[in-house]
N, C-alpha and C positions, 0 to 999 in steps of 0.2 A: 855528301859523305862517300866516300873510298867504299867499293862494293866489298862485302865481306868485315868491315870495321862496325862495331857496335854500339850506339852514338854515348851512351854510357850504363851502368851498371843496371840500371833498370830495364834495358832492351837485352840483356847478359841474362836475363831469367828466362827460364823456359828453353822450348827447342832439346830438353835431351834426348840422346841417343835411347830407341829400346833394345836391350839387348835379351839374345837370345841363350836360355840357362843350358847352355848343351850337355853337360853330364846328365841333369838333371831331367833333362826332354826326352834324355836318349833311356835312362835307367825305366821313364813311365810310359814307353810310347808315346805320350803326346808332346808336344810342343810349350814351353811356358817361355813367358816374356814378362821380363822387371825392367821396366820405367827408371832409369838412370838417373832420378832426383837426388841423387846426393853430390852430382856434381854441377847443381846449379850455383850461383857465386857464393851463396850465404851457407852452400854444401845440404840444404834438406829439400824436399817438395816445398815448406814453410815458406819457402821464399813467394812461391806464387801468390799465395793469401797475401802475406803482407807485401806485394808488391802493388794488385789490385785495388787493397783497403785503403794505400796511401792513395792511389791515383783518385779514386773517389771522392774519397775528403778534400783534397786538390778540386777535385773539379766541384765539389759540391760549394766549397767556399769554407769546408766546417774546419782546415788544417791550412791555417796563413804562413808565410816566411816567416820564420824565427819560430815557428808553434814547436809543443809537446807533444808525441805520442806515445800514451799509457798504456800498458796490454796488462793484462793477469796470463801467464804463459809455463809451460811446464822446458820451457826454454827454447824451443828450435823458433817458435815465431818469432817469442823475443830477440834471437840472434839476427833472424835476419829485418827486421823491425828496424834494429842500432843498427845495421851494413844499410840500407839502403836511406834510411836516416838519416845519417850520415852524411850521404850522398846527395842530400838533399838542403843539410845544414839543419835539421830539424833536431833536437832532446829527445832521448827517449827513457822514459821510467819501466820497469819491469820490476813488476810480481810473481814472484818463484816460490813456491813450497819447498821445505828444507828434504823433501825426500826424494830430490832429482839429483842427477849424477854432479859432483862437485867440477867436473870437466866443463858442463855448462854454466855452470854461473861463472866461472872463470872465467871463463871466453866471453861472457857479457859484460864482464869490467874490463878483460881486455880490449873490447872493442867503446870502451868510452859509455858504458848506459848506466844509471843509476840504476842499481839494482839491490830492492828491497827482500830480504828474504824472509819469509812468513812461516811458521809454524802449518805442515800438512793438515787441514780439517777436509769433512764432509762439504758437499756443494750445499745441505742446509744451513748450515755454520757460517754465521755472517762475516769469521773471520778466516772461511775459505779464501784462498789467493784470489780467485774470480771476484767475489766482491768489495776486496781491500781495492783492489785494481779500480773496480767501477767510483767506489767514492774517492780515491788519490785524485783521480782524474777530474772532480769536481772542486779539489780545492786549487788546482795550478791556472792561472792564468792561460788561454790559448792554449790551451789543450787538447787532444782528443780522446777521446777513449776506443782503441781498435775494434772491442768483442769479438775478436775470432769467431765466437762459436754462433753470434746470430745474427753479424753483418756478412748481411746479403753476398759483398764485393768477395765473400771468400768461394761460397758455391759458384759464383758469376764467371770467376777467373778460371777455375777448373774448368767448367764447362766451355768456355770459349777457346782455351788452350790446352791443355795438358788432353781432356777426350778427343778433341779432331786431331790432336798429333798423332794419340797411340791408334785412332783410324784409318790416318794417312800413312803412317808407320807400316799396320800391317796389312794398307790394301783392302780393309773392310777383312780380309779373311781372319776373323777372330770369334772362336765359338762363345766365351766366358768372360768376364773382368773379376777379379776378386781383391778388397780392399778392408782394410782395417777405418775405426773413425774413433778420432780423435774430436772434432769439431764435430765431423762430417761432412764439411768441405767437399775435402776430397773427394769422398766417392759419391757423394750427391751430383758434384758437376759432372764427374765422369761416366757417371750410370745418366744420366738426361742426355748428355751429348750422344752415347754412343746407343742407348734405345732408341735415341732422334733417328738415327740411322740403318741401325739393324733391330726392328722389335724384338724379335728372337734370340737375340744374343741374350745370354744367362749370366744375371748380377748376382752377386752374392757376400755380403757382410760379415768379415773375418772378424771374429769377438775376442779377446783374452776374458779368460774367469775373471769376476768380479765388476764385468758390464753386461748392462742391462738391455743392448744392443740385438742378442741373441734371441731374448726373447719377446722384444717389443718386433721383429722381425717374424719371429716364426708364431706367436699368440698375440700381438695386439696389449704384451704385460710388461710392464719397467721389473720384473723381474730378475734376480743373481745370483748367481752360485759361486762361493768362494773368493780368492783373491787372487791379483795376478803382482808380479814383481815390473811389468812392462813398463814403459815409459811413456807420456802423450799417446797413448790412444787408451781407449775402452769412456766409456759416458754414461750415465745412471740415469739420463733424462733425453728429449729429444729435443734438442737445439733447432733453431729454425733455420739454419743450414740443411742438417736432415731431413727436415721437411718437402725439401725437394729430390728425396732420393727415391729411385725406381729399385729396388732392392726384391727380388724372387727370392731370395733365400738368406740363411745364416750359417756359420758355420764355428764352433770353439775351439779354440787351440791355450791349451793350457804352458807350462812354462817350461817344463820339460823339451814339448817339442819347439818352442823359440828358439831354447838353449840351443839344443842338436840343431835344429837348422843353421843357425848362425854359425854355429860353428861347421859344417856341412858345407854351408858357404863359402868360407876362405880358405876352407880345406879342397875341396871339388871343382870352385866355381872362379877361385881368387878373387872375390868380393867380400871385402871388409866391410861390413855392414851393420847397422843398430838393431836393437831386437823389437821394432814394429816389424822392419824389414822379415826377420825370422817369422812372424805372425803372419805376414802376407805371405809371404813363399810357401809356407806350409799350409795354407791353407787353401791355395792355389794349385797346390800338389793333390792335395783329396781331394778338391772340385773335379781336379782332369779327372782321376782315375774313375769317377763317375761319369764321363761323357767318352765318345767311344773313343778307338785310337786314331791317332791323330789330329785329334782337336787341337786347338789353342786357347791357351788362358795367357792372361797378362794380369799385373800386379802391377806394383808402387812397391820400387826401393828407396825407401822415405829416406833414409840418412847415413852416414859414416860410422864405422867403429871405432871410431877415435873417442866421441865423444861417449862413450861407457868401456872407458879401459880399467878402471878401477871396479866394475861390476862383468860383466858378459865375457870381460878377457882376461878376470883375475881369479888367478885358483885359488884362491883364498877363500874370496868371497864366493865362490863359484859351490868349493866345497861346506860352506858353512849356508846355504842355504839348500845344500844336499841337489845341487842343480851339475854335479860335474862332469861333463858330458862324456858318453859313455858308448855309445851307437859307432859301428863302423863302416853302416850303410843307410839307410834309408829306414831303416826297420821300426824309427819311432813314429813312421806317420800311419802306421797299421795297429 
C-alpha cells in the first residue's frame, strides 16, 4: 500500500485529531480537549464499536459473507453498523425507537439498512427497541446480533484505540477524562486505558437527568432524578461494558446546560456538534474548574449537528420545550 492510503473504510476509523477548545480553555484557565469523533467516516465515536463488533464476529466465525447484522440502536451505531456493512457486503436490520431525531432514521434508509421503527418503551418493556433487536435477530438466517451495550468488542476497541490515542495526543500530560455512556463503551475503554497509564488521572461520568449512572457512580444505587431530552447516552442499568469502567466520580448536567453549550459551541468554538457533545463539554468544563489552573481535561465530541437540526437547531422546537437558549457566556455552568 502507498504510505499515507487507507486500505479501506475500516482502517478510516479512528486516528482523530484532539483538538484544543481555546475560547473555552482560555475563558476557565485550564486547558480542555474534545476528541474529534464526529469526523470519523460513519461521522460519530459509534463508528469504533461497530467497527470492533464486526471484526470480532469475523474473526469469531459468528458473522459469515453474506450474514446479517442486527443492532437495537438509538441510531449513530446503527449508521455506522450499514457504512461499514456495506463495506463488507453484509445486511443490516436496525431497531430504532420513534423518539430519535427523524434525521437519523433517514440517513439509515438512506444508507440501504432495513430499518424497523418501534414504539419508545422502558428497558423492562419487552417491546423496548433492545429487545425486539435481540429476538429479530433470532428469526434471520446468519445473523448476528451486535449488543452494543454488553459485547465486550465495544469496551475492547476503546481501550485499545480511542485511550492510547488521547494519551499519545496529549503526551500523558492530562489531569482528567470526562465522558457521558451511552453503552458505556466509551468511557470504560478509555478510563482502563488511560488509568493503565496514569493512576491519578481523574475519571469522571457525565450523566444527563433521567440516568441512573450518577448515582450507581457516586452510591452504589440505579437511582434517577427526572428526565433528559438527550439522545444515546444516559442508562438505568449497568451494562457489561460498564463493568470495566474505572470511574472516581459523577457529574449531572441537565438540558439547559446541553442546550447553551451546544449552542456555545458553534457560536465560540465553530463546532457543530450533537447534544451528548454539549453533555461532555459541560461537564468537562465543572470538572476543570475543580482542579487547579492549568489542568487539562479531555472529552468525546461524539457527533455532528446535522443530525438534530429539527431539535437542538430549531427554534421551534427549541422554544416549545422552553430550552431557548439564552446565555451570552459561560454563565449557565455556575
Amino acid at each position: 500500500m502507498i504510505a499515507g492510503v487507507r486500505r479501506d473504510l475500516f482502517e478510516a476509523v479512528g486516528g482523530t485529531p484532539l483538538l484544543r477548545l481555546s475560547r473555552l480553555s482560555a475563558a476557565l484557565g485550564r486547558t480542555i480537549y474534545g476528541k474529534a469523533e464526529f469526523l470519523n467516516p460513519g461521522g460519530s465515536v459509534k463508528d469504533r464499536a461497530a467497527k470492533y463488533i464486526i471484526l470480532d464476529a469475523e474473526s469469531s466465525g459468528t458473522l459469515r459473507p453474506g450474514g446479517t447484522i442486527v443492532e437495537g440502536t438509538a441510531g449513530n451505531t446503527g449508521i455506522a453498523l450499514a457504512l461499514l456493512g456495506n463495506q463488507r457486503g453484509y445486511t443490516t436490520v436496525i431497531v430504532i425507537p420513534d423518539d430519535q431525531s427523524h434525521e437519523k432514521i433517514d440517513l439509515l434508509r438512506a444508507l440501504g439498512a432495513d430499518v424497523r421503527v418501534v414504539a419508545a418503551a422502558p428497558f423492562t418493556n419487552e417491546n423496548n427497541y433492545y429487545h425486539v433487536a435481540r429476538r429479530t435477530a433470532q428469526t434471520i438466517p446468519n445473523a448476528v446480533w451486535a449488543d452494543q451495550f454488553n459485547n465486550a468488542a465495544n469496551f475492547e476497541g476503546h481501550r485499545r484505540s480511542t485511550g492510547p490515542e488521547i494519551w499519545e495526543q496529549t503526551e500523558g500530560e492530562l489531569d482528567a477524562f470526562v465522558c457521558a455512556c451511552g453503552t458505556g463503551g466509551t468511557f470504560a475503554g478509555v478510563s482502563d486505558a488511560l488509568k493503565e497509564r496514569k493512576p491519578s488521572l481523574r475519571t469522571v461520568v457525565a450523566d444527563p437527568m433521567g440516568s441512573s449512572m450518577y448515582s450507581y457512580v457516586k452510591r452504589g444505587a440505579l437511582d434517577f432524578e427526572g428526565d433528559s431530552l438527550s439522545e444515546g447516552i444516559g442508562i438505568k442499568r449497568v451494562t457489561d461494558n460498564f463493568t470495566h469502567a474505572r470511574a472516581d466520580d459523577a457529574i449531572r448536567i441537565d438540558d439547559r446546560a446541553m442546550i447553551e453549550m451546544v449552542h456555545y459551541l458553534v457560536r465560540e468554538e465553530g463546532l457543530f456538534v450533537g447534544g451528548s457533545t454539549g453533555v461532555n463539554v459541560a461537564a468537562a468544563a465543572r470538572v476543570a474548574a475543580t482542579l487547579p489552573a492549568g489542568s487539562a481535561v479531555a472529552t468525546i465530541l461524539c457527533d455532528g449537528g446535522a443530525r438534530y437540526m429539527s431539535r437542538l437547531f430549531d427554534p421551534a422546537w427549541l422554544a416549545e420545550n422552553g430550552l431557548t437558549p439564552k446565555a451570552k457566556g459561560l454563565e449557565f455552568l455556575t
